[in-house]
Structure formats: structure tokens, C-alpha cells
C-alpha positions as protocol buffer text, in pm:
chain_id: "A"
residue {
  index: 1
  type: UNK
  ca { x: 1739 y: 881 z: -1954 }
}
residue {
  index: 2
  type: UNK
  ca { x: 1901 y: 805 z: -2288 }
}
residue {
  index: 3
  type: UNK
  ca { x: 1698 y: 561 z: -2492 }
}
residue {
  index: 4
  type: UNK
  ca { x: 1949 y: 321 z: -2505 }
}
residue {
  index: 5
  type: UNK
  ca { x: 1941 y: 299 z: -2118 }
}
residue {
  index: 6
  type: UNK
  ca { x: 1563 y: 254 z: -2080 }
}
residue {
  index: 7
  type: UNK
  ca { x: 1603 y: -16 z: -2334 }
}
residue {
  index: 8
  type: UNK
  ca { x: 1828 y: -171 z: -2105 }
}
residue {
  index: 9
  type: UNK
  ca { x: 1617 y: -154 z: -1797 }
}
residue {
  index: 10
  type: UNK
  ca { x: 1313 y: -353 z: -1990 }
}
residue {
  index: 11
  type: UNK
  ca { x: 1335 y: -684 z: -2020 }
}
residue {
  index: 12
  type: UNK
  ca { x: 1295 y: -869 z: -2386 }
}
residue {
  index: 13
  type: UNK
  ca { x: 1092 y: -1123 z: -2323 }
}
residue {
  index: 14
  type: UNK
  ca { x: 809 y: -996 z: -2109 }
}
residue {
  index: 15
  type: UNK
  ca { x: 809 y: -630 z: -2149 }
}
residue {
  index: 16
  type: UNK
  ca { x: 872 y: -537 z: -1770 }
}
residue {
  index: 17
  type: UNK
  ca { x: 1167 y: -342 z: -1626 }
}
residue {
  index: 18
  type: UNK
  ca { x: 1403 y: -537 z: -1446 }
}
residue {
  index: 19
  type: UNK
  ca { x: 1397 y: -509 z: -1075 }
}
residue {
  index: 20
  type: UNK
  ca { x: 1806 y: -528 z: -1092 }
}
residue {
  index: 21
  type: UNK
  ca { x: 1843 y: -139 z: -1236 }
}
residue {
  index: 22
  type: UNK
  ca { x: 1598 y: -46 z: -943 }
}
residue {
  index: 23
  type: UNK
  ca { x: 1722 y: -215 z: -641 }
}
residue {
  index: 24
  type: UNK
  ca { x: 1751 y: -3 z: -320 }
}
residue {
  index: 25
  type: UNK
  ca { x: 1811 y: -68 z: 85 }
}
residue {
  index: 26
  type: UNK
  ca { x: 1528 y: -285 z: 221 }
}
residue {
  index: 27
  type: UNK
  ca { x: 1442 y: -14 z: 401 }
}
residue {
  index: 28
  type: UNK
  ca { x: 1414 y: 368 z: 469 }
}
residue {
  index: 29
  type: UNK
  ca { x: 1422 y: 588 z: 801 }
}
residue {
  index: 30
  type: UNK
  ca { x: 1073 y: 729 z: 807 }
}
residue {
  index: 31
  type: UNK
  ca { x: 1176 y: 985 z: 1053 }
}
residue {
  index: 32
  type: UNK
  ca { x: 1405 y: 1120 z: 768 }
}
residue {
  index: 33
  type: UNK
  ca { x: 1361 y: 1434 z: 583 }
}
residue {
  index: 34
  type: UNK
  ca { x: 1312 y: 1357 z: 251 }
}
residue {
  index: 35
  type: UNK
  ca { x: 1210 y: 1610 z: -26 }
}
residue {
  index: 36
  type: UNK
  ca { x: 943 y: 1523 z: -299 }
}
residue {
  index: 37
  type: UNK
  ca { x: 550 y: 1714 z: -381 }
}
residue {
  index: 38
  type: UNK
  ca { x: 296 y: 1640 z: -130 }
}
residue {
  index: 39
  type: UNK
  ca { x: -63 y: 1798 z: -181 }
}
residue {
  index: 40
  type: UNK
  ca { x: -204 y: 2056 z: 7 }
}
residue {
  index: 41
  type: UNK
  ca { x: -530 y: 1789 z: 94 }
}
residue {
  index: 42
  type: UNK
  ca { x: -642 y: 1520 z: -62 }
}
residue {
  index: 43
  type: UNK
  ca { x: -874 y: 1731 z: -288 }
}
residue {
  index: 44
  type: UNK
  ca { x: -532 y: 1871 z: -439 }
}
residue {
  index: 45
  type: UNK
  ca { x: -449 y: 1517 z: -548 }
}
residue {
  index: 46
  type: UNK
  ca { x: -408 y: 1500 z: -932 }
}
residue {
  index: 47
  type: UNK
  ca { x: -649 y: 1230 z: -1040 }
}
residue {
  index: 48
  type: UNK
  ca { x: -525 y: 1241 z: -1407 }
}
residue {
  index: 49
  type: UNK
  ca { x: -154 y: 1264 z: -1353 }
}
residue {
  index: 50
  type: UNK
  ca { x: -205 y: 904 z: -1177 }
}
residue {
  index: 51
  type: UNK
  ca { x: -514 y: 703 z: -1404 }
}
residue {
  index: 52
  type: UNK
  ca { x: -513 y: 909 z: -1742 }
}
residue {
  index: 53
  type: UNK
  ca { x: -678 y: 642 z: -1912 }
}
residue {
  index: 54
  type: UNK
  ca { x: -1014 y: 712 z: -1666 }
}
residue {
  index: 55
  type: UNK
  ca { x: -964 y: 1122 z: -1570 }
}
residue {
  index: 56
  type: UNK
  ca { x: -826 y: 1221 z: -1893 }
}
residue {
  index: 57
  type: UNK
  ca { x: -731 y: 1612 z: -1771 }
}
residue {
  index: 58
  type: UNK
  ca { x: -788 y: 1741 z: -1409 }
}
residue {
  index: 59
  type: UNK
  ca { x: -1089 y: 1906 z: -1481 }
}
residue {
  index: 60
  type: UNK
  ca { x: -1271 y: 1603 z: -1571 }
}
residue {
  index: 61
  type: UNK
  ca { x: -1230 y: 1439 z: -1217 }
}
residue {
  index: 62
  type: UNK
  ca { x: -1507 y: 1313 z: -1110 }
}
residue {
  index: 63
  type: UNK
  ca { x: -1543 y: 1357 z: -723 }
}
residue {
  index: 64
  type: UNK
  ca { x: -1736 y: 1060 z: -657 }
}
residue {
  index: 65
  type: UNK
  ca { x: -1487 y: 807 z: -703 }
}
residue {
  index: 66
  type: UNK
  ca { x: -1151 y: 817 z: -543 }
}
residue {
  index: 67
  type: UNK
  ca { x: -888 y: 598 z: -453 }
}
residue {
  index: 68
  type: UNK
  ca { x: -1061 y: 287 z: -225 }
}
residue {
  index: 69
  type: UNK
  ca { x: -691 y: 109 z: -147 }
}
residue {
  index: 70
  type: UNK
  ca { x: -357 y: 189 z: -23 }
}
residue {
  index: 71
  type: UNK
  ca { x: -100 y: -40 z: 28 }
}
residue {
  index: 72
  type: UNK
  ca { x: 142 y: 137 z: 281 }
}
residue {
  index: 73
  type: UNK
  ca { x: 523 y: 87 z: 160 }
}
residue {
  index: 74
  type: UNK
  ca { x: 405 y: -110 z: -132 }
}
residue {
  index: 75
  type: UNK
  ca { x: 745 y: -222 z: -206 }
}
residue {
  index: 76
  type: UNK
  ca { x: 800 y: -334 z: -591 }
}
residue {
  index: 77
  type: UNK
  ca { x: 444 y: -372 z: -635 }
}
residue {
  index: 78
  type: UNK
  ca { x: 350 y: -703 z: -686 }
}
residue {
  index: 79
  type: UNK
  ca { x: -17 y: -698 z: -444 }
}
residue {
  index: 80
  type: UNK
  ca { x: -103 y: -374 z: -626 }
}
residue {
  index: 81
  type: UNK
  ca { x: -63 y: -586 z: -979 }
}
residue {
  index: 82
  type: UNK
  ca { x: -247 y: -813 z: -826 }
}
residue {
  index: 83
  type: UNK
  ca { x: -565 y: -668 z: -664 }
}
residue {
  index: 84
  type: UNK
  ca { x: -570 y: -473 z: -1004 }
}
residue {
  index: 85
  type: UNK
  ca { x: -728 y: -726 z: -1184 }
}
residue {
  index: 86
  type: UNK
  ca { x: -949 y: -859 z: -879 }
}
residue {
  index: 87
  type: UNK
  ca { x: -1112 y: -541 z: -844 }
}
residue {
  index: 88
  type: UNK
  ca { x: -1073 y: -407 z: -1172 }
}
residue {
  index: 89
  type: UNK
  ca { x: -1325 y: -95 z: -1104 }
}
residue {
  index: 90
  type: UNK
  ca { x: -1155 y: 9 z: -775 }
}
residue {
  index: 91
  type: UNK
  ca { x: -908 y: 315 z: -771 }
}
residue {
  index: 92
  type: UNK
  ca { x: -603 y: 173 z: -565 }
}
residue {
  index: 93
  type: UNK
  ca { x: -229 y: 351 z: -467 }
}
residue {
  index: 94
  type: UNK
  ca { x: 77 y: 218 z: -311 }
}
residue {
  index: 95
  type: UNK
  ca { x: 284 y: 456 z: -110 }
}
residue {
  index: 96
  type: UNK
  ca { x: 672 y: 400 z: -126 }
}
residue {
  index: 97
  type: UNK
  ca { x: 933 y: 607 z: 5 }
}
residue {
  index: 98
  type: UNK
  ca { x: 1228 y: 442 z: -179 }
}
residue {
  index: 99
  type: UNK
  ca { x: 1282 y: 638 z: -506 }
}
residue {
  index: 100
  type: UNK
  ca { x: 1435 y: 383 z: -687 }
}
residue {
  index: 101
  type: UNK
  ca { x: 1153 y: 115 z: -610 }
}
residue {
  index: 102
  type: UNK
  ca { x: 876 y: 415 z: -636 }
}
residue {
  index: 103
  type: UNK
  ca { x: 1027 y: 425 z: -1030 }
}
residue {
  index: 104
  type: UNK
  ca { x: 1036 y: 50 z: -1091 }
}
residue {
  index: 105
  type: UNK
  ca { x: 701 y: 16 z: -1004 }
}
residue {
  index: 106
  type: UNK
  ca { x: 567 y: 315 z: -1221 }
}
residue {
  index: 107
  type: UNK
  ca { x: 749 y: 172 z: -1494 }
}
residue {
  index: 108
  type: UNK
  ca { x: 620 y: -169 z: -1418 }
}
residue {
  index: 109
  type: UNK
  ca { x: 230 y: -25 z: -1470 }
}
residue {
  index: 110
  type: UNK
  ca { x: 285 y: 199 z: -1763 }
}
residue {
  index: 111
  type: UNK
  ca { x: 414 y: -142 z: -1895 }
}
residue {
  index: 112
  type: UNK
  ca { x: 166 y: -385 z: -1806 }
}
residue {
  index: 113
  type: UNK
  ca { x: -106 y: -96 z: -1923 }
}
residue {
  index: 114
  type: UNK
  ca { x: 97 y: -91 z: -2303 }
}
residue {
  index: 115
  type: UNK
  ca { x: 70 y: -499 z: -2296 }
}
residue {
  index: 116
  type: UNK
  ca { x: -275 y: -541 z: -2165 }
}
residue {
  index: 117
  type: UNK
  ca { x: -495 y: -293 z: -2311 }
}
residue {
  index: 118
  type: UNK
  ca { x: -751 y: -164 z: -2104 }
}
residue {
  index: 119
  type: UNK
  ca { x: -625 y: -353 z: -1778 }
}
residue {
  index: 120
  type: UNK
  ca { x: -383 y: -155 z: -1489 }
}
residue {
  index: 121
  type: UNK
  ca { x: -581 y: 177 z: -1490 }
}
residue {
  index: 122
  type: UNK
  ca { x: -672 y: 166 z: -1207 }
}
residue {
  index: 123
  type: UNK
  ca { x: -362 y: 133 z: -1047 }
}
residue {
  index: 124
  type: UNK
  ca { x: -100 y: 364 z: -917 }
}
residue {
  index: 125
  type: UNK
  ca { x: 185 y: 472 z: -702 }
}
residue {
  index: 126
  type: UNK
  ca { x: 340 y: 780 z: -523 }
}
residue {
  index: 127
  type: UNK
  ca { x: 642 y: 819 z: -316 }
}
residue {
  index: 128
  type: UNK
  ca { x: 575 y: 1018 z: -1 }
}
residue {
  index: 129
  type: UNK
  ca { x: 613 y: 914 z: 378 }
}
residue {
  index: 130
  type: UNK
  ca { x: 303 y: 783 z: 451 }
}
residue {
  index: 131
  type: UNK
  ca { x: 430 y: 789 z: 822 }
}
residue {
  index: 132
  type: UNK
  ca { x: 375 y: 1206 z: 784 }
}
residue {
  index: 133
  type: UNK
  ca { x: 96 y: 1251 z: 518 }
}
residue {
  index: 134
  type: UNK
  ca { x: -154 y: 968 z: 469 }
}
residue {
  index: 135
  type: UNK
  ca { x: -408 y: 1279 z: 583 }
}
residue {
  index: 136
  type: UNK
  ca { x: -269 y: 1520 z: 250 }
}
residue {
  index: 137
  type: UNK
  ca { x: -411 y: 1225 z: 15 }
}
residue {
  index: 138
  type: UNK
  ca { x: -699 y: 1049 z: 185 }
}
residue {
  index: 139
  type: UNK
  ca { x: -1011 y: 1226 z: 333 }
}
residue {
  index: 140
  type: UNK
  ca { x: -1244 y: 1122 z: 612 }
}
residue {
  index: 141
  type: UNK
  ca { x: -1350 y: 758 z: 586 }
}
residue {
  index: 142
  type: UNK
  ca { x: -1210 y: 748 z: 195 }
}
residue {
  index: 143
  type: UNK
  ca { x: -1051 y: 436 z: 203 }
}
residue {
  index: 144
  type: UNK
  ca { x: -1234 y: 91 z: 268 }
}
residue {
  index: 145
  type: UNK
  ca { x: -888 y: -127 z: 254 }
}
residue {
  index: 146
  type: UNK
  ca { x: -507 y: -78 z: 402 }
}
residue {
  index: 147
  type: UNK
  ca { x: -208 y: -257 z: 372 }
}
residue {
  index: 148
  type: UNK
  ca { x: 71 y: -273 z: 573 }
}
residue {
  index: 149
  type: UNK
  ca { x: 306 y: -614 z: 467 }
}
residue {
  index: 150
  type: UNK
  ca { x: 630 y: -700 z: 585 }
}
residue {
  index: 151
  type: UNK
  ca { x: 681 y: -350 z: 689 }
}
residue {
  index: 152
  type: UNK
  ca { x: 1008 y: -282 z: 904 }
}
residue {
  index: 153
  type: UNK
  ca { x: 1041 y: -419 z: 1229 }
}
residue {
  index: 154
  type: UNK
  ca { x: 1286 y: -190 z: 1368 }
}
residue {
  index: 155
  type: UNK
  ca { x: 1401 y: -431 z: 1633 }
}
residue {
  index: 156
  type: UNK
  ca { x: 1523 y: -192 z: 1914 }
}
residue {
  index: 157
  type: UNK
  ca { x: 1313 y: -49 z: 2138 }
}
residue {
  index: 158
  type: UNK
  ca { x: 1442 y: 293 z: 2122 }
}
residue {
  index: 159
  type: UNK
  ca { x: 1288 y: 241 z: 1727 }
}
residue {
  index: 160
  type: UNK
  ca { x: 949 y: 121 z: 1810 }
}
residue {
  index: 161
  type: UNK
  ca { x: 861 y: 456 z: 1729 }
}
residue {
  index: 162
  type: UNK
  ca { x: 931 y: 451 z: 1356 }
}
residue {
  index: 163
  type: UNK
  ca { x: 693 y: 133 z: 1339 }
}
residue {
  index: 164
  type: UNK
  ca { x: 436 y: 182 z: 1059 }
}
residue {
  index: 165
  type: UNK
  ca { x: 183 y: 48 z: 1287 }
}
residue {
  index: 166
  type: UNK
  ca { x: 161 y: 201 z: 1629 }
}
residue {
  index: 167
  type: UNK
  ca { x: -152 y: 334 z: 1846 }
}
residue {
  index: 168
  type: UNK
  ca { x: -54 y: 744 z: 1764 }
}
residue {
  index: 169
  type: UNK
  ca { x: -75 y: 612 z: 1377 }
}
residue {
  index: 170
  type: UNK
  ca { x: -398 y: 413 z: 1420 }
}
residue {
  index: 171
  type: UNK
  ca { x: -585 y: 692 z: 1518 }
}
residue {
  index: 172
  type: UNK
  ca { x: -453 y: 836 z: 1157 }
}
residue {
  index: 173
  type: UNK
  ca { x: -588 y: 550 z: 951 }
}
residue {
  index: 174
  type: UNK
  ca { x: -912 y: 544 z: 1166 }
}
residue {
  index: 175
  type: UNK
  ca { x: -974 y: 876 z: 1064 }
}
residue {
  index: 176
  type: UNK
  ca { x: -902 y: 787 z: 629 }
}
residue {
  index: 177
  type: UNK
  ca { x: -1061 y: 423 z: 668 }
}
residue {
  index: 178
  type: UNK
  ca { x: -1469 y: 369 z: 623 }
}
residue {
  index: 179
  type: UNK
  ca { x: -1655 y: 196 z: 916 }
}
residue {
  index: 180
  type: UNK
  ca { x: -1656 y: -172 z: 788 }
}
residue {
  index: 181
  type: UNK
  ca { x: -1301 y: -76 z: 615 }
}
residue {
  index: 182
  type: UNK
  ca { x: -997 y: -359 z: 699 }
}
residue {
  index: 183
  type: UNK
  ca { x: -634 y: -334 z: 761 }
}
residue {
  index: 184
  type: UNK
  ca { x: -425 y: -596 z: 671 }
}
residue {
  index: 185
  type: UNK
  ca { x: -92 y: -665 z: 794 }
}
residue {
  index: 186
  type: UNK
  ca { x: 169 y: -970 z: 792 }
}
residue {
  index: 187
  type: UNK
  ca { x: 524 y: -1026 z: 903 }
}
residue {
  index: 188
  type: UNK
  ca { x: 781 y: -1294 z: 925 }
}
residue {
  index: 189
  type: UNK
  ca { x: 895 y: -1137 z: 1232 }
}
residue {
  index: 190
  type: UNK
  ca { x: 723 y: -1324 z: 1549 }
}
residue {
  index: 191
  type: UNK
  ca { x: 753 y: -995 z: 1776 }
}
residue {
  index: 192
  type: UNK
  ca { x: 651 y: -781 z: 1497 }
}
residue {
  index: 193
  type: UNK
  ca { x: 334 y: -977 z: 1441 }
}
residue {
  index: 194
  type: UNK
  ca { x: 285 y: -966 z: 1825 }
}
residue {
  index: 195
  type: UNK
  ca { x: 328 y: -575 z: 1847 }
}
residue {
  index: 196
  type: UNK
  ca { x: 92 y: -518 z: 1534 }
}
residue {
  index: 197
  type: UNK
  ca { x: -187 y: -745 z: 1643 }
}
residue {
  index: 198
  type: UNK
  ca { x: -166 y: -551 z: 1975 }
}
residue {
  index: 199
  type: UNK
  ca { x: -202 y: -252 z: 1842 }
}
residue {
  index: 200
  type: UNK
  ca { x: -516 y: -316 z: 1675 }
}
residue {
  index: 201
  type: UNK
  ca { x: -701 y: -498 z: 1880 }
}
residue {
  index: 202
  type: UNK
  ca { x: -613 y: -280 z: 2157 }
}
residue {
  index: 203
  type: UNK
  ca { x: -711 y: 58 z: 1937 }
}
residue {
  index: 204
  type: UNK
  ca { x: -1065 y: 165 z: 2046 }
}
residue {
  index: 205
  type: UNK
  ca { x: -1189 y: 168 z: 1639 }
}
residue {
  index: 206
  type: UNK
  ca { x: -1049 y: -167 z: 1572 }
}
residue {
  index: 207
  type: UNK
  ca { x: -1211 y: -497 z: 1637 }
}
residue {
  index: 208
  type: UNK
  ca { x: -1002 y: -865 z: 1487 }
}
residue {
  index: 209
  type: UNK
  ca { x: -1217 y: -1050 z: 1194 }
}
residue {
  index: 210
  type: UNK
  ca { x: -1323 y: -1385 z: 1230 }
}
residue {
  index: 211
  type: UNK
  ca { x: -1191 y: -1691 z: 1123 }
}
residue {
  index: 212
  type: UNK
  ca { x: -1463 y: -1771 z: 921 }
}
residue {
  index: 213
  type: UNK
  ca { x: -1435 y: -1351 z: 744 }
}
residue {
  index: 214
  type: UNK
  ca { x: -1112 y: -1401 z: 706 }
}
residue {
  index: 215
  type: UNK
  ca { x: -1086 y: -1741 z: 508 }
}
residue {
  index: 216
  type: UNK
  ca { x: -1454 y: -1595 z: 269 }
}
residue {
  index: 217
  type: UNK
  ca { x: -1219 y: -1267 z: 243 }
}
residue {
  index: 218
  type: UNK
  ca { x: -1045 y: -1388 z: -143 }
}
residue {
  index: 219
  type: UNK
  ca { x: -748 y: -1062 z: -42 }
}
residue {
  index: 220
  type: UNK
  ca { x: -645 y: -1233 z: 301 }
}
residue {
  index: 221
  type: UNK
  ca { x: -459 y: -1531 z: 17 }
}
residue {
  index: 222
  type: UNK
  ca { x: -252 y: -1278 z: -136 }
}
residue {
  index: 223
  type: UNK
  ca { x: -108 y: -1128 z: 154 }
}
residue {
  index: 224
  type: UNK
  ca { x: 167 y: -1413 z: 173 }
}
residue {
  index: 225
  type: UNK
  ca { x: 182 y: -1470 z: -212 }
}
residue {
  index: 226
  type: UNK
  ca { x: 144 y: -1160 z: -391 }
}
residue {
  index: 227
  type: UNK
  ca { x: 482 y: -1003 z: -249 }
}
residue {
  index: 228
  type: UNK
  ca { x: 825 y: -1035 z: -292 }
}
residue {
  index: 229
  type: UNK
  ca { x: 912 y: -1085 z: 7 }
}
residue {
  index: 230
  type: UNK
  ca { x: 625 y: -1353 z: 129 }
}
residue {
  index: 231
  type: UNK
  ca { x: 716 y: -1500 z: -183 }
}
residue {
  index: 232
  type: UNK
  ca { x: 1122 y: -1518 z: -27 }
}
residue {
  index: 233
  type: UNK
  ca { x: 988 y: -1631 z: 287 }
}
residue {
  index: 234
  type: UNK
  ca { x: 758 y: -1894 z: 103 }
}
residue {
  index: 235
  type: UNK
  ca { x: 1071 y: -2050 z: -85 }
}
residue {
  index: 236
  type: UNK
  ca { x: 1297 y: -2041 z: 272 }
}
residue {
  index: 237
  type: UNK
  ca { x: 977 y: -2211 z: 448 }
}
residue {
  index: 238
  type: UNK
  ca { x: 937 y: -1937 z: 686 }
}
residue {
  index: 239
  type: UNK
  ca { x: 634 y: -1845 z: 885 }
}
residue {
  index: 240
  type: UNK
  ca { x: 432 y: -1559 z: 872 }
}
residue {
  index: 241
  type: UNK
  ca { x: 229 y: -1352 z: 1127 }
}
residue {
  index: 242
  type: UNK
  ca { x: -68 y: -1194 z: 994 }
}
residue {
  index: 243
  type: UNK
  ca { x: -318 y: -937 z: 1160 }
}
residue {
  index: 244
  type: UNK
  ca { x: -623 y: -836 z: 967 }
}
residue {
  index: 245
  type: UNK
  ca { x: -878 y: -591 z: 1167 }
}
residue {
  index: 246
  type: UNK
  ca { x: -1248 y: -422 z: 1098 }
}
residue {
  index: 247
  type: UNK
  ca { x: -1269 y: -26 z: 1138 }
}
residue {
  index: 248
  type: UNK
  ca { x: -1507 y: 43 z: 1398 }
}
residue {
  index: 249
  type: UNK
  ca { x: -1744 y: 281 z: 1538 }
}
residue {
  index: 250
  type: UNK
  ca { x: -1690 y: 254 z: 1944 }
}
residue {
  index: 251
  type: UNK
  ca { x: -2016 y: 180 z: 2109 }
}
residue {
  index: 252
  type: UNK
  ca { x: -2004 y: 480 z: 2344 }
}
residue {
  index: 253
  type: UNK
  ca { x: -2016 y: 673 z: 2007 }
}
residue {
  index: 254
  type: UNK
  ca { x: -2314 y: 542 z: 1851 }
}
residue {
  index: 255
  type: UNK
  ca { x: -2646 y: 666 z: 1915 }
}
């Protein structure tokens, strides 16, 4: 891009690109082919392409920490900016499959990183289909927090099945997330809120936190307010629907 352009996409007075040059359809078919690099297994994941600042070349990866979070079609970004600085020492990734909004919010980190020395490191994001290849970047019980907010309701039936949350994709994040890990999902979409809690507490490795877990948990506040879109919902006084669930070992598993 010529520099003039770039110059245009960043805004004067803070710094940040401008979500205007990067705006794309609200959503994406899943169950599209799309083409872009996906790793071979998560041990094929370039470390230092993502967090230079803290794995300066590939070979100095260290293998005992790896990405802890993943916020599932993290949209333009704004909970990764966000848990970034509440868990400053946590490796964290969204996973977008809009190109356009995958590129805003890369530029968005490389610019908060340039303004804030030192802060935003650990922060990243990919685009990839996380419906097809959360197991290429995660290994067994990697992660100890997912996010899934305001995903796509796809209203008809005959689209339930592109649903980021479902029971064939729970087993997947089972397999990624830690015993003791937590996913967190929210909607403005009554029936979508209805279908996801289902899911979960349903799914043999899930179990619902408490009311009393959920309001000590400091990330269960920024599910509604971190986002652009709880923000929207916020300002229209909408209601949301919000389903947050513990990873679990199944009794008849334990010994």
C-alpha cells in the first residue's frame, strides 16, 4: 500500500486505523472455502511472526508458554485490547475469518504496541476458520479461556449447522481447553442464547459456573462492554444472553 494510503487509514489524533477503510459483511459463511496458511499442528505455529517483542526469531520459542486465550471470531478486536492489559503475561489470539477486519485489527496492535511501549505483546490475531482448524493451532488442554461473542445466529434451521457453538464442535474445544478452562459466550439473540446454553450444559465435559464464580470472575464484565457490538446493543438498550461454562472431566472418567 502506497504510503500516502496507510496515512490515510490512521487516524491523527489517536494513532489507530480507522475502522471505516476496514469495514466488511457482519458476517462470513464458515462452510466456505476460503484460501489463507494454516499450520501443519500447533507446534508449526510461528511464535515470533505473532509476539516478536517476546520470541524474537523462531528458534528462540520457548515451548513452555503458549497461547492461554482465543477469542473465536474476534471481530475488530476490542476484548483482545482489553484482556491485554488485564493479563498482561498471558499469550492470547483472536481468530477472524473476515480479511478486511483480520487487517484492521493487526494494524490496530502494531499501533497500540508503537504508542504504549512495552504493552500489546502479548496479543495477536490470525485469520483462519476456526470452524475447520482450532486443532492445527491449539494442542491438548492448551488453552484455559474461549470466547465465542455475538457470534452468528444463522436463524434457519437448515443453518444451525454453521453455528460456532454446536455439540460436534464442543467436543473440539474440549479437546484444546484445560480441565478448569471456561467458555464464554453472549448474544443479543434470545434463541441463540437458548441454543448455546444448551449446548453446553448438555455436553458431557461442560458443567454452568455459579452465580457467585461468575460475578468474582473480573472477564465475565467485559463480555457486554469490551465489543463493538455489546457496545451497539448497550446504546439501543438491548438485552443480552450470556452462557459461561467450566471444562470438565466426566465422573465416569476419573479414577
Amino acid at each position: 500500500m502506497p504510503e500516502t494510503e496507510v496515512k490515510a487509514t490512521i487516524s491523527k489524533s489517536t494513532g489507530l486505523p480507522r475502522k471505516r477503510f476496514y469495514r466488511a459483511r457482519a458476517h462470513s459463511n464458515p462452510l466456505s472455502d476460503s484460501h489463507f496458511p494454516v499450520p501443519i499442528s500447533p507446534s508449526q505455529f510461528d511464535y515470533s511472526l505473532h509476539y516478536p517483542q517476546i520470541f524474537p526469531s523462531s528458534d528462540q520459542v520457548d515451548g513452555s508458554r503458549k497461547v492461554q486465550f482465543a477469542d473465536i471470531g474476534c471481530g475488530f478486536g476490542g476484548l483482545l485490547i482489553s484482556l491485554s492489559t488485564l493479563f498482561p503475561e498471558t499469550l492470547m489470539i483472536g481468530m477472524e475469518l473476515r480479511d478486511k477486519v483480520t487487517e484492521y485489527v493487526k494494524e490496530r496492535i502494531l499501533s497500540l504496541r508503537v504508542t504504549n511501549p512495552g504493552q500489546y505483546q502479548n496479543v495477536s490475531v490470525v485469520r483462519t476458520n476456526s470452524m475447520k482448524y482450532i486443532p492445527n493451532y491449539f494442542e491438548k488442554t492448551q488453552l484455559t479461556k474461549m470466547f465465542f461473542l455475538f457470534p452468528d445466529p444463522h436463524f434457519k434451521e437448515k443453518n444451525h449447522r454453521r453455528r460456532v457453538i454446536s455439540p460436534f464442535l464442543l467436543d473440539e474445544y474440549a479437546y484444546v481447553l484445560k480441565p478448569g478452562g471456561v467458555i464464554y459466550t453472549i448474544t443479543d439473540v434470545e434463541e441463540l442464547g437458548d441454543w448455546m446454553k444448551s449446548c453446553l450444559e448438555n455436553h458431557p465435559m461442560f458443567e454452568a459456573l455459579t452465580e457467585k464464580e461468575l460475578e468474582a470472575d473480573p472477564v465475565v464484565k467485559l463480555l457486554s462492554s469490551a465489543t463493538e457490538e455489546g457496545q451497539k446493543v448497550a446504546r439501543n438498550g438491548g438485552q443480552t444472553f450470556q452462557a459461561v461454562c467450566r471444562r470438565i472431566v466426566p465422573s465416569d472418567q476419573t479414577s
